[in-house]
TIMARTI-885145 format. One line per 5 residues: number of its first residue (from 1); for each residue x, y, z of C-alpha. Coordinates in steps of 0.02 Angstrom, whole numbers, plus 32768, in hexadecimal, padded with zeros to 4 digits. Layout:
N
NUM> X:Y:Z  ... $
This chain:
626
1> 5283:0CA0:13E2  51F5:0C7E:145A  5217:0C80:150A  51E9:0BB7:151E  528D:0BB6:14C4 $
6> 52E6:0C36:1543  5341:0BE6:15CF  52DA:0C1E:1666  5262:0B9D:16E7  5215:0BB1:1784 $
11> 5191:0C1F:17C4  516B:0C95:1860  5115:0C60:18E8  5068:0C8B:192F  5073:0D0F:19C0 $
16> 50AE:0CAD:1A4E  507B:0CE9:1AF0  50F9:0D61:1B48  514B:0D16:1BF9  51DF:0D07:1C5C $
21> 522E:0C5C:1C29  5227:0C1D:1CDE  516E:0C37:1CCD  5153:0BD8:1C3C  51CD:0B47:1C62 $
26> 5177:0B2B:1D05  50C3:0B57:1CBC  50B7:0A87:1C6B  50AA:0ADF:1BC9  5091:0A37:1B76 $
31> 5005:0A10:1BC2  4F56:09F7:1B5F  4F14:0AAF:1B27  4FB1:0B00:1B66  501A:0B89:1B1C $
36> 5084:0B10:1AA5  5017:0A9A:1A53  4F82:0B31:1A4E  5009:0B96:19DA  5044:0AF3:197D $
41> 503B:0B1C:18BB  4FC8:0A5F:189A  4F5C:09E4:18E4  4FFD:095A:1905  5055:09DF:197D $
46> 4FC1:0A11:19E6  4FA1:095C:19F5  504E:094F:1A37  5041:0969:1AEA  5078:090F:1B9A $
51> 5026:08F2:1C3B  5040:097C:1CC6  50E2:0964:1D15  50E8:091E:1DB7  511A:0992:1E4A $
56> 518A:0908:1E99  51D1:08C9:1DF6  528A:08DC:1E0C  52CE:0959:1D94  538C:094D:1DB1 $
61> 53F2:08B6:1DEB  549D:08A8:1E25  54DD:07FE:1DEB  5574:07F0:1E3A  551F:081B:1EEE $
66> 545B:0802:1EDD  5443:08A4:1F09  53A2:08E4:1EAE  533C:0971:1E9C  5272:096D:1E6A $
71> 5243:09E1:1DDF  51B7:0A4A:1E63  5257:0A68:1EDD  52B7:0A9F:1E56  5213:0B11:1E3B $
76> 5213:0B4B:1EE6  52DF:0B4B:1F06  52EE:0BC1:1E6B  5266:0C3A:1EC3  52B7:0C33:1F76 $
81> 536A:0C77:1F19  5304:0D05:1EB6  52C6:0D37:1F5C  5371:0D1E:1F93  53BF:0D99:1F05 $
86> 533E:0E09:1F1F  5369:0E19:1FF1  5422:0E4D:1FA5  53C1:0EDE:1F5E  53E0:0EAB:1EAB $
91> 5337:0EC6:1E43  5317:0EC8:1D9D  532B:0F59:1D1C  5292:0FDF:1D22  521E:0FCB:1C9E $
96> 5236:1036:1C0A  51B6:108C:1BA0  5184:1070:1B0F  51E4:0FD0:1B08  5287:0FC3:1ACB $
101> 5289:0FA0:1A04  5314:0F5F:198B  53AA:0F20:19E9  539C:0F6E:1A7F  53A4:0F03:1B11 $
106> 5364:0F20:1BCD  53DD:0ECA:1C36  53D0:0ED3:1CE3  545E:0E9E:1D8A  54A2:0DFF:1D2D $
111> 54E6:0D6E:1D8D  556E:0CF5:1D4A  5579:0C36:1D71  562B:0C0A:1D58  55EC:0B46:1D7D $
116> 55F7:0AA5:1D2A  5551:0A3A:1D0A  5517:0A17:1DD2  547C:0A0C:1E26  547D:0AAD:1E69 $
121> 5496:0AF1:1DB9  53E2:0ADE:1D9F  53A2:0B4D:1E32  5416:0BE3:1E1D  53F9:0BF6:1D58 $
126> 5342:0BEE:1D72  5345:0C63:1E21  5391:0CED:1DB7  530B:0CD3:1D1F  528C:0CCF:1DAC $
131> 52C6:0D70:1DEA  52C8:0DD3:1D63  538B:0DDC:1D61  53F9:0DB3:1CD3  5461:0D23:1CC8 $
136> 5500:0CEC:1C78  555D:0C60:1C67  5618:0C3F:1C66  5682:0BA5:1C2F  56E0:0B75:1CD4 $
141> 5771:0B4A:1C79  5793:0BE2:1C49  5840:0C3B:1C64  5824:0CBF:1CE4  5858:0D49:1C38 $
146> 57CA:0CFC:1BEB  5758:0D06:1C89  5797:0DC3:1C9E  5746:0DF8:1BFB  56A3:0DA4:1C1D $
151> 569B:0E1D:1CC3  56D5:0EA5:1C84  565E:0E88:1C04  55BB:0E58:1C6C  55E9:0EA4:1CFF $
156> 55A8:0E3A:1D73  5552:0E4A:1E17  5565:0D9E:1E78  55D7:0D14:1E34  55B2:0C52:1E59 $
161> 5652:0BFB:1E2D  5699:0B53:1E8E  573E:0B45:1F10  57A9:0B32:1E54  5744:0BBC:1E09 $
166> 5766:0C26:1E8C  581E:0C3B:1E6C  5818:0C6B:1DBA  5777:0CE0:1DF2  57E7:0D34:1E6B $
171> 586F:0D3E:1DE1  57F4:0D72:1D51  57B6:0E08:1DB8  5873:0E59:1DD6  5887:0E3D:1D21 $
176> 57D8:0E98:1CF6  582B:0F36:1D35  577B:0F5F:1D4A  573F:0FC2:1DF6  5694:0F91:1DD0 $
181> 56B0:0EE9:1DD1  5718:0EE3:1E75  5687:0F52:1ED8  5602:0EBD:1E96  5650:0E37:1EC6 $
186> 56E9:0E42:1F52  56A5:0EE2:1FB3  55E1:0E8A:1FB9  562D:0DE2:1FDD  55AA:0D9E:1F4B $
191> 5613:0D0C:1F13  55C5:0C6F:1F42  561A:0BBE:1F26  55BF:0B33:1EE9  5629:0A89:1F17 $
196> 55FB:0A00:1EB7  5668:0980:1F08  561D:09A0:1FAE  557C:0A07:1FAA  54EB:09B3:1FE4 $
201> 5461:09FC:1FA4  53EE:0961:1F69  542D:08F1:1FEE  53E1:08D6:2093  53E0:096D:2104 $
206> 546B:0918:2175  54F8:0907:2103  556E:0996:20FA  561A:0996:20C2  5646:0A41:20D3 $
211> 568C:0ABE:2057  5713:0B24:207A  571D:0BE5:2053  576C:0C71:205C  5744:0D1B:20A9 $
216> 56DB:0D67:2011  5668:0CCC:2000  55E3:0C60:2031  5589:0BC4:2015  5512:0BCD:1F76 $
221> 5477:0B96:1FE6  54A7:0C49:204F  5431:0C86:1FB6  539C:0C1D:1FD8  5326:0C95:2039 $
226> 52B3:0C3B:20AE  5213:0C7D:2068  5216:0C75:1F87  51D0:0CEB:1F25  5113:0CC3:1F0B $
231> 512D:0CD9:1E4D  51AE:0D05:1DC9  51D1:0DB7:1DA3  5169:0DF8:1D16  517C:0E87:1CA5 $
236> 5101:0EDB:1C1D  50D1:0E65:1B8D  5126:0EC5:1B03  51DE:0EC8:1B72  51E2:0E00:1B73 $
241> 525B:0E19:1AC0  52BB:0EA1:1B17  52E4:0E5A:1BC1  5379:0E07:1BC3  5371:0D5A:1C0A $
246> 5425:0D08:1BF2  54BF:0D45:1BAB  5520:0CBA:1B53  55C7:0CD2:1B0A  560C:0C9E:1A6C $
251> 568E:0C1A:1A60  570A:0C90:1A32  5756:0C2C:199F  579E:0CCC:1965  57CF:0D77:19C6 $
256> 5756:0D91:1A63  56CC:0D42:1AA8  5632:0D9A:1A7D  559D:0DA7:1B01  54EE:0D53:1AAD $
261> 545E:0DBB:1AF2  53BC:0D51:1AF0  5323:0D87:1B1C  528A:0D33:1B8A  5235:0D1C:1AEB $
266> 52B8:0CF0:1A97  52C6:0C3A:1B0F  5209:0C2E:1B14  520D:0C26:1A4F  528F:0BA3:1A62 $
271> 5220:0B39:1ABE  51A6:0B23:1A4F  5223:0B09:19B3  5274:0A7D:1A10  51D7:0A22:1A4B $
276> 519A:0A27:19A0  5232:09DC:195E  522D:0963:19F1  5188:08F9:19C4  51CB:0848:1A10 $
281> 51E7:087F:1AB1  5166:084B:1B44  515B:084E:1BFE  51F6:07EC:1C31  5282:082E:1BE5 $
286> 5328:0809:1C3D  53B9:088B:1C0A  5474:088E:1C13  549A:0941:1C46  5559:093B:1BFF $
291> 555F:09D2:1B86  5573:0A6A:1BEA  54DF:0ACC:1C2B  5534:0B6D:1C1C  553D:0B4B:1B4A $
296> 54A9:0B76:1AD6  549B:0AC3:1A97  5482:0A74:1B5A  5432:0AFF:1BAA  539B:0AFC:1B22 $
301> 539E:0A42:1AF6  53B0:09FC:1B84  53A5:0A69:1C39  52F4:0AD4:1C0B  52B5:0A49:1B9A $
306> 52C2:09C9:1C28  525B:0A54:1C9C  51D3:0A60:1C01  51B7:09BB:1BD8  51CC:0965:1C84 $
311> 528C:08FD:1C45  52FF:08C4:1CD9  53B5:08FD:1CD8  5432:088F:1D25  54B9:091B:1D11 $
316> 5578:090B:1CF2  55FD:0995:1D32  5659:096C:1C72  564F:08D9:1C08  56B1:0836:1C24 $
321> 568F:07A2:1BAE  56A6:070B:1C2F  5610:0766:1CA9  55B5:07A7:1C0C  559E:06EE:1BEA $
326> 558C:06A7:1C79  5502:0740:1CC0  54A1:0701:1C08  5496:0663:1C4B  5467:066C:1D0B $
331> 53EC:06F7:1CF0  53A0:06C0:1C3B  53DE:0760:1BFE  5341:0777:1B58  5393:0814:1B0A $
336> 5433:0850:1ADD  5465:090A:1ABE  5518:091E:1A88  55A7:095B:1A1F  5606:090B:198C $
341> 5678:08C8:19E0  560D:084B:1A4D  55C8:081A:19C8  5670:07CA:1988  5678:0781:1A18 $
346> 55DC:0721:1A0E  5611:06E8:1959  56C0:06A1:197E  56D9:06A9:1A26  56FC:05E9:1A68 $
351> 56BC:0632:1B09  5614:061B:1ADA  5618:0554:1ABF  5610:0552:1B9D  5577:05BC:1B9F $
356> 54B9:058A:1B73  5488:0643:1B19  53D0:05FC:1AF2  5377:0667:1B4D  53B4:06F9:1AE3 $
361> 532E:0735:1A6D  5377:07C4:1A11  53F5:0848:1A0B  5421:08DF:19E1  54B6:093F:19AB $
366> 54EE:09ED:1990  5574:0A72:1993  55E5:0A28:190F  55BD:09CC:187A  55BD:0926:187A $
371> 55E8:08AB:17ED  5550:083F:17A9  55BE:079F:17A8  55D8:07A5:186D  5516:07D1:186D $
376> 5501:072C:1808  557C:06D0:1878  552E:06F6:1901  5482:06AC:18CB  54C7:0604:1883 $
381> 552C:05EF:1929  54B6:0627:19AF  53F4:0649:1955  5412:06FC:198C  53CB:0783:1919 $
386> 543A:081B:1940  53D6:08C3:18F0  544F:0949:18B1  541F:09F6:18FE  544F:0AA8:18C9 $
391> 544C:0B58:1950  54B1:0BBD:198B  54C5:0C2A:1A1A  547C:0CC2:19B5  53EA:0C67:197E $
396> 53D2:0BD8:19F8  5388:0B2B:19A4  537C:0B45:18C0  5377:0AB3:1878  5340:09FD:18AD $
401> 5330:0957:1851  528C:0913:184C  5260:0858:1861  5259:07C3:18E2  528B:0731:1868 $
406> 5334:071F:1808  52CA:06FD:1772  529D:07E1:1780  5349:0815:17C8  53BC:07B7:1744 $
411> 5390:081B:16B7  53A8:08BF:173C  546F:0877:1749  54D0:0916:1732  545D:0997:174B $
416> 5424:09DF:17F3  5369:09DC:17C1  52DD:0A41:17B3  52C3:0AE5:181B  5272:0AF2:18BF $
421> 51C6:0B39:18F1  51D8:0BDE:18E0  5276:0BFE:1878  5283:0C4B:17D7  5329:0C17:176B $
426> 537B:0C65:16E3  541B:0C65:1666  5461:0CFA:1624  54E6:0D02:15B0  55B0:0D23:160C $
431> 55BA:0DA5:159B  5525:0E16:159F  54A9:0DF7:1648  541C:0E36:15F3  5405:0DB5:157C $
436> 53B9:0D0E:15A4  5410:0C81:1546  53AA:0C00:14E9  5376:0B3D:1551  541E:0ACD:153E $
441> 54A7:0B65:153C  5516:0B98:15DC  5509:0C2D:1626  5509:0C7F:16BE  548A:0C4A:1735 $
446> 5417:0CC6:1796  5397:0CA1:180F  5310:0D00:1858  5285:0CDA:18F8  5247:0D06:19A5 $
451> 52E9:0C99:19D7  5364:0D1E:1981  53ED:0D68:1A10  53C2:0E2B:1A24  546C:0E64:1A10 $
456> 551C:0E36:1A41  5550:0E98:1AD7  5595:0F31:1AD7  55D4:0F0E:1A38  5572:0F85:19B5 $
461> 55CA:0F6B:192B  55CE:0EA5:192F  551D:0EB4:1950  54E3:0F20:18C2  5553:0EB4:1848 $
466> 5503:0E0D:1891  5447:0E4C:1896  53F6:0EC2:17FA  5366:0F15:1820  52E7:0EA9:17E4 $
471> 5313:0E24:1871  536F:0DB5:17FD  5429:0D76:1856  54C2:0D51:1801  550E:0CA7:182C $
476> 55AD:0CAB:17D0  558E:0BFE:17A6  5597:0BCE:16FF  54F3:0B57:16CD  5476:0B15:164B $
481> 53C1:0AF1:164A  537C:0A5B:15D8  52D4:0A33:1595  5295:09FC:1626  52C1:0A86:168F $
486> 5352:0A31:16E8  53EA:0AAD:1718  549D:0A60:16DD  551F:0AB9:1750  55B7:0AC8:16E1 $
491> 5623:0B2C:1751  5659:0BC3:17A9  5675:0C56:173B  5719:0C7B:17A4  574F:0BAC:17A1 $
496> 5748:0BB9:16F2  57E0:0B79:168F  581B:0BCE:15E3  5875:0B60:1570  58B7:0B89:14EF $
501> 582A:0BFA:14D3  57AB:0B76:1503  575E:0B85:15AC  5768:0AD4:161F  56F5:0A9A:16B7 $
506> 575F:0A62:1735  56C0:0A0F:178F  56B0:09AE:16EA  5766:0961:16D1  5747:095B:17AF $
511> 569E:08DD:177B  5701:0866:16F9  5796:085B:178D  5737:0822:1806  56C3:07A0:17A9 $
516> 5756:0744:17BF  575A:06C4:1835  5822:06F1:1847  5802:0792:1878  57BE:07C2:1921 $
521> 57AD:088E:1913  57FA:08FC:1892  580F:09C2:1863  5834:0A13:17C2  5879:0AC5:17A4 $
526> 58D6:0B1D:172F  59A2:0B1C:171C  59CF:0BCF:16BA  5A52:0B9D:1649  5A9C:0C47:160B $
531> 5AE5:0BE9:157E  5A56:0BC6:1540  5A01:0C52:157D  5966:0BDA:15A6  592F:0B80:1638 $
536> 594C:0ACD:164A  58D7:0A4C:16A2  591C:0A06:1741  58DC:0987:17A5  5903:095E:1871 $
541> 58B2:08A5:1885  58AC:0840:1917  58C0:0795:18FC  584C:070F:1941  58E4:06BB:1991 $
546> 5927:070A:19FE  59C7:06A9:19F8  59F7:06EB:194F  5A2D:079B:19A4  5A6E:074F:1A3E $
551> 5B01:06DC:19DC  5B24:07A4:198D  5B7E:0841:19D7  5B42:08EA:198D  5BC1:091F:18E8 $
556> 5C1A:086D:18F8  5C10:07E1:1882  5B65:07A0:184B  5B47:06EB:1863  5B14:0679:17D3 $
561> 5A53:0652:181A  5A59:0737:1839  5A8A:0733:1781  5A0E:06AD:1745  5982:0704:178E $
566> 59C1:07AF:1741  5999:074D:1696  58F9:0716:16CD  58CA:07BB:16F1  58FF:0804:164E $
571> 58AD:0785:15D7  5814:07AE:1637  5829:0857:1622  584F:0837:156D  57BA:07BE:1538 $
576> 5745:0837:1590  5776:08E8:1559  57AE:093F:14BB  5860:0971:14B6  586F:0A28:1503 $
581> 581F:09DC:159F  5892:094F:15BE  5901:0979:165D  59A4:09BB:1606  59D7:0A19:16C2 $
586> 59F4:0968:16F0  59AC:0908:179B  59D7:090C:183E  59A1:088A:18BA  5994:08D9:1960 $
591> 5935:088A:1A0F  5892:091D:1A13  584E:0997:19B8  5830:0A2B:1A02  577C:0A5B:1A26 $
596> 570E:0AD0:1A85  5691:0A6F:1AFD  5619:0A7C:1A7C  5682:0A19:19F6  56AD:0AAC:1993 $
601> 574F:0A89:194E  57C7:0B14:1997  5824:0B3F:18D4  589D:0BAC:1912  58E9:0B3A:1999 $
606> 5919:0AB6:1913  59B0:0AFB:18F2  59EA:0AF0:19A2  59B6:0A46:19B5  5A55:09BE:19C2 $
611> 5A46:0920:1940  5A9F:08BE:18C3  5A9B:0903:182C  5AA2:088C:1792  5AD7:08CC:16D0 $
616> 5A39:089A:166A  5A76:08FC:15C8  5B2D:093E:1585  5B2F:09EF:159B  5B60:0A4F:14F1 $
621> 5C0D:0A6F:1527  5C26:099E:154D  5BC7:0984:14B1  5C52:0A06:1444  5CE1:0996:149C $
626> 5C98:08E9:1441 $
């Protein structure tokens, strides 16, 4: 077999130059003859390049308020709070020689913003990068349990959390049990608030609304020294893969979270795979900032992307459809970055029929998969050509589909494209890693580049299972790579259903649900039957009208138009799938699916989840009673 055959594509990049991200995000790498389009692989990406970024061009906008920020004062705010770390007495870790190899990281004092998307988010993620500190991010809707493991884990010196983060902080630390923990944070008083509903920063100097806070913290801006830094921290060239930039933790799906450890190099190589993925864009992009910063998927794609390439953020705390729409609208919102499920709601959402969305010139979306025919909705209703993405918080941005006309991108439906500058891709068989399956089977896919996490923290053993020592990292997701050298995500290895010996996608039967117009969302998992001693596909749909649940009460009778639907579903099922797929657990219509805020569907909260469950099959018993 030659290896054109072998299911491998990508290549390594050139040497990129080492620096600290801040550094290179605030450098205008994009300019003519700078560092991106002077390592681009061909002539049509060192072409690509934009005008030098206007000091005064606002980088970050509030909607709601008009508060705004200009990308050189979020330049020179992010300096004045690494000066301001750095009069706390927290510097970064001493440089190590030789430089650490492998998957040893050099983490120094990390900070954790406990925040939702703000305008202050901006300034306190890049102070610490500036610095020389580590940073990491936490979901603020975390339970404080779930908080307590991230400190205990990180150890954190100074918190930034809000007035509502501040209680579950407070709760999270007694739970860490940790002494450590308490003599950071409560004994230093280095908990600063940031409060979104009435923190002024970006408004005029005279309006002040006033925080309130208790005895062990301060006002965010307490960290803004009055004199910045006069330049980012830097470290030896060959300790840019080594220091530790941001810590990012897994969604948790299953057991504990795990910490991400990425590396300055490891964002600075994500730069340059995104921008060369990102051809269309120009100098006056206009951004929704609705996924959360503190995820892989926003933080990359959207917060130091907007800093590179000069985009405006008009940022939202958490998503809400009615302002989603109406922000598109006011502010001629030209790109979208999203989840699956906003993009359902741009295919059947009546919302949408009050709102002109012209000004919208392309999307993306990522974290979940996302079925081709609400991709093809989407473009019949609205002209909007929403790419399908691939990363993860391990590897940052994989995968990308490549094209600006529906003419290139409808032959792409299904597939998450082609891999990004710099990545190399590979499947391996499930059963033995060191063999690389021919183009067209599944496998497992592995992934390997400058973008790669350098370990998970503390965590040895998940770390030496996830990275081998070549460099190559094992997703766990289960994938295919064609003839073109497009990657097919089948599944998660974990997700995947056995039965009756033959393993089932749930993401696939999840694609044929929703390409129905009466079907707004829907999850798939399997129901053990030890009967059968197999697993049996079961489906938890939401249904496009909402009045179908509400005439229902959950385990009482189901109503004729519940039932009707039920059958809808099933012939569906039936005309599109061969038999062992068809959903023999039965359905249940519930109001959400669960999901984490990166539209992962949360598997093992399905069962919990209260619904209306409809027969679709006779079970064997009902059948032996006929």
């Amino acid at each position: 077999m030659s290896d054109l055959e072998l299911s491998y594509v990508g290549a390594p990049p050139p040497s990129l130059p080492p620096a600290n991200i801040f550094d290179f995000i605030f450098s205008n790498p994009l300019r003519k003859d700078g560092p991106v389009s002077k390592h681009a692989p061909d002539a049509q990406c060192r072409n690509h390049v934009i005008s030098n970024i206007a000091p005064h061009k606002p980088l970050l906008v509030d909607p709601l308020t008009a508060a705004q920020v200009s990308w050189d004062r979020v330049r020179i705010d992010s300096l004045r709070i690494a000066a301001g770390l750095h009069a706390l007495g927290l510097i970064s870790a001493p440089t190590v020689s030789p430089a650490p190899t492998g998957h040893t990281p050099i983490i120094s004092p990390v900070v954790l913003l406990h925040l939702p998307n703000s305008l202050a988010f901006a300034p306190l993620l890049f102070g610490v990068l500036a610095s020389g500190l580590t940073v990491t991010m936490a979901n603020p809707g975390l339970t404080s349990g779930e908080l307590a493991w991230i400190l205990k884990s990180s150890e954190p010196q100074v918190v930034v959390t809000t007035p509502e983060g501040l209680q579950v902080l407070n709760a999270a630390i007694k739970e860490s049990d940790s002494p450590k923990v308490k003599a950071n944070l409560i004994n230093t008083h280095r908990v600063y608030i940031v409060d979104p509903a009435h923190d002024e920063y970006g408004l005029p100097s005279s309006y002040s609304k006033g925080t309130k806070l208790d005895q062990h913290s301060q006002d965010w801006k307490a960290l803004l020294a009055s004199t910045p830094l006069k330049a980012p921290v830097k470290f030896k060239s060959d300790e840019y893969k080594s220091r530790t930039a941001v810590i990012l933790w897994s969604s948790g799906t299953s057991g504990k979270s795990k910490g991400v450890v990425l590396s300055h190099q490891a964002l600075v190589s994500n730069m340059h795979s995104l921008w060369h993925i990102n051809q269309a864009f120009d100098d006056n992009q206009r951004w929704l900032g609705f996924a959360p910063f503190y995820h892989i998927f926003a933080l990359c794609n959207v917060l130091l992307l907007a800093v590179t390439s000069g985009a405006t953020i008009f940022v939202m705390p958490k998503f809400d459809p009615k302002l989603m729409l109406s922000h598109v609208q006011r502010f001629r919102i030209t790109f979208l970055h999203m989840a699956p499920p906003v993009a359902v709601l741009l295919a059947k959402s009546p919302m949408l029929d009050s709102y002109d969305m012209t000004s919208i010139q392309g999307a993306v979306s990522g974290g979940a998969p996302l079925p081709s025919e609400i991709v093809e909705q989407v473009y019949r209703r609205l002209g909007i050509l929403i790419k399908l993405g691939y990363g993860l918080s391990e590897a940052g941005s994989v995968c990308n589909q490549v094209g600006e006309t529906w003419d290139v991108i409808q032959p792409q439906l299904g597939n998450t494209g082609v891999p990004c500058f710099g990545i190399e891709l590979k499947i391996v068989s499930v059963d033995d890693s060191s063999k690389v399956v021919t183009k067209g089977l599944e496998g497992e896919i592995l992934i390997r580049s400058p973008t790669n996490m350098t370990c998970y923290l503390n965590n040895k053993a998940a770390t030496d299972e996830a990275l081998d020592s070549e460099g190559w990292f094992y997703t766990g997701d289960v994938g295919k790579i064609d003839s073109k050298g497009h990657l097919w995500i089948t599944d998660r290895l974990k997700d995947v259903m056995k039965v009756k010996g033959f393993q089932v996608s749930p993401s696939e039967l999840e694609n044929i649900l929703c390409g129905s117009e009466s079907v707004a969302d829907a999850a798939v998992c399997g129901l053990f039957d030890a009967g059968l001693a197999t697993e049996l596909p079961r489906a938890y749909i939401v249904p496009s009208s909402k009045h179908l649940l509400a005439q229902c009460t959950p385990n009482g009778p189901v109503t004729p138009d519940l039932q009707a639907l039920a059958q809808e579903v099933k012939q569906l099922m039936e005309s599109k799938t061969v038999r062992y797929k068809w959903l023999t657990g039965n359905v249940v219509f519930v109001p959400a699916v669960p999901k984490s805020p990166s539209g992962k569907i949360l598997r093992r909260m399905l069962v919990d989840v209260k619904g209306v469950e409809v027969k679709l099959y006779l079970s064997r018993a009902e059948k032996a009673k006929l």
